[in-house]
C-alpha positions in Angstrom: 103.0 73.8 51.7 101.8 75.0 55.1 99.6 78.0 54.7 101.1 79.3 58.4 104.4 78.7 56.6 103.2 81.0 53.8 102.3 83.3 55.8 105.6 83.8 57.6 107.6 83.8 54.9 106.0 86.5 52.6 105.4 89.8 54.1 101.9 90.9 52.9 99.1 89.0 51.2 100.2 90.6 48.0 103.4 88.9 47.7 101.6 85.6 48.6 99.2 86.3 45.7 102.1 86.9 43.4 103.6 84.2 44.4 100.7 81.5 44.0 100.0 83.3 40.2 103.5 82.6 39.4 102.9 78.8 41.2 99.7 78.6 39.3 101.6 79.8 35.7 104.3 76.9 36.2 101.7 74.3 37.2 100.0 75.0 34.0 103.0 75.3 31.8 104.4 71.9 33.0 100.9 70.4 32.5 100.5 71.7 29.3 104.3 70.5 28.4 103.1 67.0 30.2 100.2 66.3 27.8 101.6 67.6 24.7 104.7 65.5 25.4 102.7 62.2 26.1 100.7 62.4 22.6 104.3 62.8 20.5 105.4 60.1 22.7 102.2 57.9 21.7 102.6 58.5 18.3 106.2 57.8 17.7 106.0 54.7 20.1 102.9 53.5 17.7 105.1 53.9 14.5 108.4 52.4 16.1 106.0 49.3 16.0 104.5 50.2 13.0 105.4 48.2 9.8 106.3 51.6 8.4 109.5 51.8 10.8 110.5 48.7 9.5 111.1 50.1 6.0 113.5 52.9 7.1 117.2 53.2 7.7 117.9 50.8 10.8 120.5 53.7 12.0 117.4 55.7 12.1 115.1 53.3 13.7 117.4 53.1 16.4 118.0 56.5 16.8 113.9 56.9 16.9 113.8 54.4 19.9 116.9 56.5 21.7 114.9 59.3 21.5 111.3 57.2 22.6 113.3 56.9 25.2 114.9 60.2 26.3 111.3 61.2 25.8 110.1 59.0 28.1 113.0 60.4 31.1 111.9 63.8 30.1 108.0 62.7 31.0 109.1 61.4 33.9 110.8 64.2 35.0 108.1 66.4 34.2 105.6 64.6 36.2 108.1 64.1 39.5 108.3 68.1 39.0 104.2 68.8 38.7 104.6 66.3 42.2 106.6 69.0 43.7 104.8 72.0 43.4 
């Protein structure tokens, strides 16, 4: 964002200092959320091709890659977001 835009749409430099604090808490969140989500996503994609998921419930082996995948959205989405800000 345009710091002249900034500028004219807050009022005093406080507001703009609240205002990147609150930016700065949500781009640390979201990172934060980013990593921690890519290492679960690691490690379950590692045992859906393990030899280990091959001894469990097929129902539940499917439902493990379903959620591989929703996980996989949800990093995306995350990252698109952290692009945003």
């Amino acid at each position: 964002m345009n710091i002249d835009k900034l500028l004219d749409k807050y009022e005093t430099i406080e507001e703009l200092r609240i205002f990147a604090q609150a930016q700065m808490k949500q781009i640390q969140s979201l990172t934060k959320s980013n990593k921690e989500l890519e290492e679960k996503l690691e490690k379950l994609n590692d045992f859906n091709q393990s030899e280990k998921a091959d001894k469990i419930n097929p129902i539940q082996k499917s439902l493990l890659v379903v959620q591989a995948g929703a996980m996989y959205t949800y990093l995306e989405c995350l990252k698109a977001r952290l692009e945003r800000l």
